[in-house]
Kinemage of the C-alpha trace (Angstrom):
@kinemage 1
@onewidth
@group {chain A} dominant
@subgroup {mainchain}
@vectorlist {calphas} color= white
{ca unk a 1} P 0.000 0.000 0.000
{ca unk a 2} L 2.637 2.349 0.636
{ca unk a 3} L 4.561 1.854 -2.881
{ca unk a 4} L 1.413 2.210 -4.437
{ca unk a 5} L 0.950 5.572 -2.386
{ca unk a 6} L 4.027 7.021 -3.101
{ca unk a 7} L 3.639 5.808 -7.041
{ca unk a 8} L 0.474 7.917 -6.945
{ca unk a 9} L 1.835 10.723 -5.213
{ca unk a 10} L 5.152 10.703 -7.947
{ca unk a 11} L 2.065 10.503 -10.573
{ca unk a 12} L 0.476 13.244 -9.434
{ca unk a 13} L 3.699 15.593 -9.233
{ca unk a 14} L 4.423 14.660 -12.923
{ca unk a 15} L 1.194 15.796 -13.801
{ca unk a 16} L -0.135 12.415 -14.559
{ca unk a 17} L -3.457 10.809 -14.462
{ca unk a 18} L -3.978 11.127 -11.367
{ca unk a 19} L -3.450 14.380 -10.982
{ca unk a 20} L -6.042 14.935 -13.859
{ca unk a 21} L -8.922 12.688 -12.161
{ca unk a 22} L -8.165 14.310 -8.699
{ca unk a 23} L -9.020 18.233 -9.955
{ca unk a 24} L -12.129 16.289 -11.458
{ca unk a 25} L -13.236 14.701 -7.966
{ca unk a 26} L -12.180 18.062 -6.205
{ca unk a 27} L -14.807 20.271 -8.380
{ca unk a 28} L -17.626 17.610 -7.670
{ca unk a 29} L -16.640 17.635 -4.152
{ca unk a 30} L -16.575 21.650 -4.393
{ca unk a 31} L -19.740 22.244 -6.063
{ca unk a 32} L -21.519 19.175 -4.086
{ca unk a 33} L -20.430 21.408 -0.910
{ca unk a 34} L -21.244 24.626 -2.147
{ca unk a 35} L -25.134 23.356 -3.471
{ca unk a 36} L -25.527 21.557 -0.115
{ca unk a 37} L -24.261 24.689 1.832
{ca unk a 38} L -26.923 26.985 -0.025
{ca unk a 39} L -29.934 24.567 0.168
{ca unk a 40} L -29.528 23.387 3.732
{ca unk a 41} L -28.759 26.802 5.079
{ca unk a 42} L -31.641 27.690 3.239
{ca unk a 43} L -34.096 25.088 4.325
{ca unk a 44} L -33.223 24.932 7.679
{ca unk a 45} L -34.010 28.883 8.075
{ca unk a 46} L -37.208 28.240 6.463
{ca unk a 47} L -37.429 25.113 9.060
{ca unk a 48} L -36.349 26.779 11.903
{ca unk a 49} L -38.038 30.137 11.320
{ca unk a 50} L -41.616 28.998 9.950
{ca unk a 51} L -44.636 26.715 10.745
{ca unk a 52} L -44.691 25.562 7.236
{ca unk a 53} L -41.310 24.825 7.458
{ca unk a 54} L -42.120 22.463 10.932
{ca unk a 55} L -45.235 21.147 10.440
{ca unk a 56} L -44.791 20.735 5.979
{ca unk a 57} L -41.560 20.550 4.869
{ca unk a 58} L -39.730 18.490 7.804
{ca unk a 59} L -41.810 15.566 7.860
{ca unk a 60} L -41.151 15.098 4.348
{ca unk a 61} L -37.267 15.943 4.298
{ca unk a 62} L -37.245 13.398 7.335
{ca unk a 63} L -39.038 10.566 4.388
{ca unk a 64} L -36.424 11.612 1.894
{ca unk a 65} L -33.177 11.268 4.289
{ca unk a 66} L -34.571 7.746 5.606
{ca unk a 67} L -34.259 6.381 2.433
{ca unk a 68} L -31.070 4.562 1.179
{ca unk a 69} L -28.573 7.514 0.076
{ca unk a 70} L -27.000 5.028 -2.585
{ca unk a 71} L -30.508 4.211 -4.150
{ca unk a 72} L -30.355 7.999 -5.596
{ca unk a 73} L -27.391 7.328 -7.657
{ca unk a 74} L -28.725 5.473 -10.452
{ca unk a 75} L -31.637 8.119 -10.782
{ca unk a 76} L -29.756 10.907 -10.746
{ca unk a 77} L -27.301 9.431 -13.653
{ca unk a 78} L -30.556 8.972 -15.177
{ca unk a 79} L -31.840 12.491 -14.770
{ca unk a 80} L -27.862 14.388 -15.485
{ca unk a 81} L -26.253 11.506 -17.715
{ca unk a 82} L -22.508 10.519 -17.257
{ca unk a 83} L -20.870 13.971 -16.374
{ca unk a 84} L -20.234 16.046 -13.610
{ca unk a 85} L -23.758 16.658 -13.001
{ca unk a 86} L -24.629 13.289 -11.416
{ca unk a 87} L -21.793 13.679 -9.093
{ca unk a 88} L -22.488 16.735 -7.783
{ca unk a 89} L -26.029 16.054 -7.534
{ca unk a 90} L -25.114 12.791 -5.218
{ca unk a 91} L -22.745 14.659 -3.379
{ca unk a 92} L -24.952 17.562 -2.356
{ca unk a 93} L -27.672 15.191 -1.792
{ca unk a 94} L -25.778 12.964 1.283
{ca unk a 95} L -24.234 16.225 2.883
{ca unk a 96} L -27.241 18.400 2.496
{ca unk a 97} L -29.361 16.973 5.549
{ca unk a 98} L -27.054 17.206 8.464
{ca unk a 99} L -26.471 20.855 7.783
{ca unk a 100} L -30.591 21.225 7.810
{ca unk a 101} L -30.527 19.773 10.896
{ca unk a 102} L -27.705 21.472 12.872
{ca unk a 103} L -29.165 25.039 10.913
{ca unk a 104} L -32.820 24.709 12.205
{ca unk a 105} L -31.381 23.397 15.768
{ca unk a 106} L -28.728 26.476 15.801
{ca unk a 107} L -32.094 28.889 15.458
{ca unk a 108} L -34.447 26.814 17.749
{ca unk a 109} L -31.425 27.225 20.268
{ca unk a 110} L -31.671 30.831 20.905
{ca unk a 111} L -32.149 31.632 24.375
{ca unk a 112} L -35.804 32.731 25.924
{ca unk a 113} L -34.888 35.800 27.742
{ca unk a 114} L -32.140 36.794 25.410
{ca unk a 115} L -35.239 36.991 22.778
{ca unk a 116} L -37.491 38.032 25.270
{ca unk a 117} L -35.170 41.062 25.851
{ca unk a 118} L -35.401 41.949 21.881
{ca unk a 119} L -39.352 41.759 21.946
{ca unk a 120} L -39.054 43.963 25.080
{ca unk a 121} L -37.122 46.533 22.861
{ca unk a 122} L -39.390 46.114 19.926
{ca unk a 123} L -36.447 44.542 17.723
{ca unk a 124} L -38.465 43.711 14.430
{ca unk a 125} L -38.551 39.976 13.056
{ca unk a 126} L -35.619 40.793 10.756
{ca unk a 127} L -33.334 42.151 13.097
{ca unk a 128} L -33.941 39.753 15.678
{ca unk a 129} L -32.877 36.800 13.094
{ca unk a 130} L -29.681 38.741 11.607
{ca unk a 131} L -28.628 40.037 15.624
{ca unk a 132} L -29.551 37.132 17.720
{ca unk a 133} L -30.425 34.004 16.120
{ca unk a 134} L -27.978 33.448 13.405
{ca unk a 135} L -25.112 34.668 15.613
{ca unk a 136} L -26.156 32.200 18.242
{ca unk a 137} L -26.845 29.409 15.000
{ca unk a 138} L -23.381 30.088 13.693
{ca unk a 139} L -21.518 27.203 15.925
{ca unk a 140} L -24.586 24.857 14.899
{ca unk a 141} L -24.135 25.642 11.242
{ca unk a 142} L -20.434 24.911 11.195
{ca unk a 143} L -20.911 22.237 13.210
{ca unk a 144} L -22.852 20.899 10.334
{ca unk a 145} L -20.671 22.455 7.273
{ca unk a 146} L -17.294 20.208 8.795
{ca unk a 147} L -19.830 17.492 8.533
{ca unk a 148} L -21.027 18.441 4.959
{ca unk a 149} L -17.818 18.379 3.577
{ca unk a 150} L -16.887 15.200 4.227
{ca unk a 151} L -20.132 13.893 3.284
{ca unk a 152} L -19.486 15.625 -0.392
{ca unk a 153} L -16.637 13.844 -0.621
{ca unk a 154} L -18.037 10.524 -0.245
{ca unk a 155} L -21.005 11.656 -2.539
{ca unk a 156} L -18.680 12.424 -5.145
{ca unk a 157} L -16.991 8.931 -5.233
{ca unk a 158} L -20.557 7.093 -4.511
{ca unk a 159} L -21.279 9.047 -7.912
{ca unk a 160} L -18.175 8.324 -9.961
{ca unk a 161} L -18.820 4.529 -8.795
{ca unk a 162} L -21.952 4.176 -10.738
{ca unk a 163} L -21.277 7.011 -13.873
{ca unk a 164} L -18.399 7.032 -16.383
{ca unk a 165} L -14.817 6.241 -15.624
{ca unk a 166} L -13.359 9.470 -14.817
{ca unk a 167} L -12.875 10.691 -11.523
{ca unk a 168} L -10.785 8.909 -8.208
{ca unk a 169} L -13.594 7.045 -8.032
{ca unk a 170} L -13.613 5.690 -11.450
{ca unk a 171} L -9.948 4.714 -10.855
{ca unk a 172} L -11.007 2.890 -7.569
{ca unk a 173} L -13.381 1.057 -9.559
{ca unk a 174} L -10.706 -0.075 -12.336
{ca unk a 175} L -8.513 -0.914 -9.678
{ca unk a 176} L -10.815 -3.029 -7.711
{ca unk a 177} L -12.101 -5.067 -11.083
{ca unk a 178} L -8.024 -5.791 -11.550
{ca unk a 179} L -7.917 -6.777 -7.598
{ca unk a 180} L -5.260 -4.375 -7.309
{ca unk a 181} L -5.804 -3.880 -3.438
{ca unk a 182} L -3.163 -2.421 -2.620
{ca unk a 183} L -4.225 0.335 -5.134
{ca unk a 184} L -7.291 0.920 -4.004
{ca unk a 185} L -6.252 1.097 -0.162
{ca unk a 186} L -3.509 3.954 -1.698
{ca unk a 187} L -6.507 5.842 -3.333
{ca unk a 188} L -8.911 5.526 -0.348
{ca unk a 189} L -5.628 7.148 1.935
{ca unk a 190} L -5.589 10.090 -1.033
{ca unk a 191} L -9.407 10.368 -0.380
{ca unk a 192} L -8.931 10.698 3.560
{ca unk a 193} L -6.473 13.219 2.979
{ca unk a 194} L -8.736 15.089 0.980
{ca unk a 195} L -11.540 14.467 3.218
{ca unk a 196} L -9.467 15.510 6.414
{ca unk a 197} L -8.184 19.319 3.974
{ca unk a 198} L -11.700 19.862 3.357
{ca unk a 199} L -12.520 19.524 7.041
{ca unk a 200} L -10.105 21.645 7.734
{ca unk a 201} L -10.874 24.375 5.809
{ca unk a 202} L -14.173 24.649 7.015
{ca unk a 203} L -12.626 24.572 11.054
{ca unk a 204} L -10.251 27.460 9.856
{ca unk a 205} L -13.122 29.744 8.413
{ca unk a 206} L -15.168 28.889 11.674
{ca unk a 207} L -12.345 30.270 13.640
{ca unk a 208} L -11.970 33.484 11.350
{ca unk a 209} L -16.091 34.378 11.781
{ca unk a 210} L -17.064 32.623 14.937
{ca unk a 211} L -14.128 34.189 16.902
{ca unk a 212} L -16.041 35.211 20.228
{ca unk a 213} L -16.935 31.739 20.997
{ca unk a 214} L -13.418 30.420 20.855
{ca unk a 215} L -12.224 33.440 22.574
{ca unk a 216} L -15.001 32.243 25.419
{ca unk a 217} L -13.129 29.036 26.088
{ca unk a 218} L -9.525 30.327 26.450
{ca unk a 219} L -7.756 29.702 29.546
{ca unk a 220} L -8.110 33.004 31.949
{ca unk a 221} L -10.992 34.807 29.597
{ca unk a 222} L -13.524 35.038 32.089
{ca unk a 223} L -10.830 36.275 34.784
């Protein structure tokens, strides 16, 4: 497994294949992020925010995230064909759910008297959601963004598995029908890098915009 990794790595450097199917697997994972990002923000305001959203939409996002993730594949290659489409479709579609979740619990969070204390000052509906309850749903949605992107990752590859051959995942899938093991342990080690940098990058934007709450928990703040 190692040779294999470091023949990838050397592949990659040289601008090989490898290097060409990872940029492909990196937009999917990208654009899988980014779609999940703006629909499960989205939805879980609308969630969090409105009866319809409760009592409408939930029961029936709950229905659609019970069912078997990898069942969607095949439909949505039949729906986007054999390009990136698919792909990024799958991958928004297993991170997008968590990140409804943690968004509507982030807003259902807010403390009573702290939005007792804006009714009390006759803060409209507006401001009270951009200068209490998104601040306060800002750890929640993060929490659920590190989450997302490592979902879109394996969405990506779920996708690749089942539509054309391009992709780390279409190399996993060569590699497996040759039983070159070793091969595919050195790809899924590439993947968990990748997984673990995307993680990452989401932790280090946390820290940039939610920087009271980490300030909170430093030793000798609250002295």
């Amino acid at each position: 497994v190692l040779e294999e990794t470091v023949d990838l790595v050397e592949n990659m450097l040289r601008g090989g294949f490898v290097l060409e199917n990872s940029w492909i697997t990196l937009k999917e994972i990208v654009l899988g992020f980014l779609l999940a990002a703006a629909a499960g923000i989205g939805l879980g305001i609308v969630v969090g925010e409105t009866a319809f959203g409760r009592l409408v939409l939930m029961p029936f996002l709950v229905a659609v995230n019970a069912a078997p993730k990898v069942a969607f594949a095949p439909i949505f290659v039949a729906w986007f064909g054999f390009g990136i489409g698919a792909k990024v479709a799958m991958g928004a579609f297993i991170a997008f759910f968590p990140l409804l979740i943690d968004t509507a619990a982030g807003l259902a969070g807010t403390d009573p008297d702290q939005a007792k204390l804006f009714r009390a000052i006759r803060a409209s509906r507006r401001q009270t959601f951009l200068k209490l309850k998104l601040p306060n749903a800002l750890p929640f949605i993060f929490a659920g963004l590190k989450t997302a992107a490592v979902l879109a990752v394996v969405g990506a590859i779920v996708g690749e598995f089942l539509g054309g051959g391009r992709g780390l995942g279409g190399l996993i899938r060569v590699a497996s029908s040759q039983l070159a093991i070793d091969r595919v342990f050195a790809f899924v080690l590439i993947l968990s890098l990748i997984g673990y940098a995307a993680y990452a990058s989401v932790a280090w934007l946390e820290r940039r915009i939610v920087f009271w709450r980490h300030s909170e928990v430093l030793p000798g703040a609250g002295m």
